[in-house]
C-alpha positions as semicolon CSV with decimal commas, in nm:
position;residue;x (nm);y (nm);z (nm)
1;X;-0,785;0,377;-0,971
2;X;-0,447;0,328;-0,902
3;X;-0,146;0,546;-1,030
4;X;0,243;0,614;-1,043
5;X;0,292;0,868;-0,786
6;X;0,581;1,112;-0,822
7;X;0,544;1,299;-0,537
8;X;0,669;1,669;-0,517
9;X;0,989;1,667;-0,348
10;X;0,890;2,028;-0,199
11;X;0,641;2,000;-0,040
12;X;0,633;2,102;0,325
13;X;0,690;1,824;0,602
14;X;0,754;1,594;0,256
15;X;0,386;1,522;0,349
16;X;0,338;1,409;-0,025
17;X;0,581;1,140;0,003
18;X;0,480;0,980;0,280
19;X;0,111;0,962;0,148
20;X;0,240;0,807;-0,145
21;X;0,479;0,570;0,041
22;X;0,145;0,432;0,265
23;X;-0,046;0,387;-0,087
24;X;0,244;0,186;-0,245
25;X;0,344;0,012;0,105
26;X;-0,022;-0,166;0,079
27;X;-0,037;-0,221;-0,305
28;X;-0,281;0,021;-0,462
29;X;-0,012;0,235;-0,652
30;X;0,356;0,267;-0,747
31;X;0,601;0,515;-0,581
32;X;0,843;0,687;-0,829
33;X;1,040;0,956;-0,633
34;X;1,113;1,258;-0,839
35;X;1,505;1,206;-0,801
36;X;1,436;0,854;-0,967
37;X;1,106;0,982;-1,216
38;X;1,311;0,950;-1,564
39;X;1,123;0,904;-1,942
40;X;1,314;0,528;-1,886
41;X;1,219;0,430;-1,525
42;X;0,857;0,548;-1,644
43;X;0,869;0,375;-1,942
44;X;0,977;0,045;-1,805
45;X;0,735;0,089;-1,544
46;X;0,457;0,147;-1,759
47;X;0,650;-0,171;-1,999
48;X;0,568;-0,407;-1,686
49;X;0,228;-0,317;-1,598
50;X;0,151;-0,408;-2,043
51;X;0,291;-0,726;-1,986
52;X;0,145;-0,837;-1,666
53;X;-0,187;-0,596;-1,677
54;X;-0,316;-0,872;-1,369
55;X;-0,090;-0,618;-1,169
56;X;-0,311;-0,365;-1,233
57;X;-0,619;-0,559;-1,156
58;X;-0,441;-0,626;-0,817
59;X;-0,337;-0,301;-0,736
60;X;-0,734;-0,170;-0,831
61;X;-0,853;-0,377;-0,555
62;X;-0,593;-0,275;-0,335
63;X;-0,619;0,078;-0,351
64;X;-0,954;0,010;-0,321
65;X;-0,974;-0,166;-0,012
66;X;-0,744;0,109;0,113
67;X;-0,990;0,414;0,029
68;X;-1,239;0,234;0,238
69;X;-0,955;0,171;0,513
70;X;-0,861;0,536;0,542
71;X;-1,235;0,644;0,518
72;X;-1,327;0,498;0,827
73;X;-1,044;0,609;0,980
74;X;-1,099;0,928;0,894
75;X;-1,408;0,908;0,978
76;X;-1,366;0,760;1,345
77;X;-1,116;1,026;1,421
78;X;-1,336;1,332;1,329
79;X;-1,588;1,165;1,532
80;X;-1,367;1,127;1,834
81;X;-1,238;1,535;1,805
82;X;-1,579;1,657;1,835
């Protein structure tokens, strides 16, 4: 399912961020940085999505297609550190 990410600005090595950024980058979510995450950058975000909902259809089978992506990448580098 996809989602608005707000990642936490705190977080060590910004790691949150930059998981959030490679989401958004290939479709399957939208990035709202907590400096920008406002009730009206939300709300006309969320505004957009109700009047084009075939964004959200698109962004389903993106972040879709992703999960399966990093799965197998995940799952080829485990196998290659054993």
């Amino acid at each position: 399912v996809p989602g608005v990410l707000v990642p936490y600005p705190y977080a060590v090595d910004n790691h949150q961020f930059y998981n959030a950024q490679e989401i958004a980058k290939h479709g399957g979510s939208w990035l709202l940085p907590h400096q920008n995450f406002t009730p009206r950058a939300l709300t006309l975000l969320v505004k957009d999505l109700m009047e084009a909902p075939q964004k959200l259809l698109y962004a389903s089978e993106r972040f879709r297609a992703l999960d399966k992506k990093m799965s197998i990448k995940s799952l080829a580098q485990q196998l290659l550190t054993v």
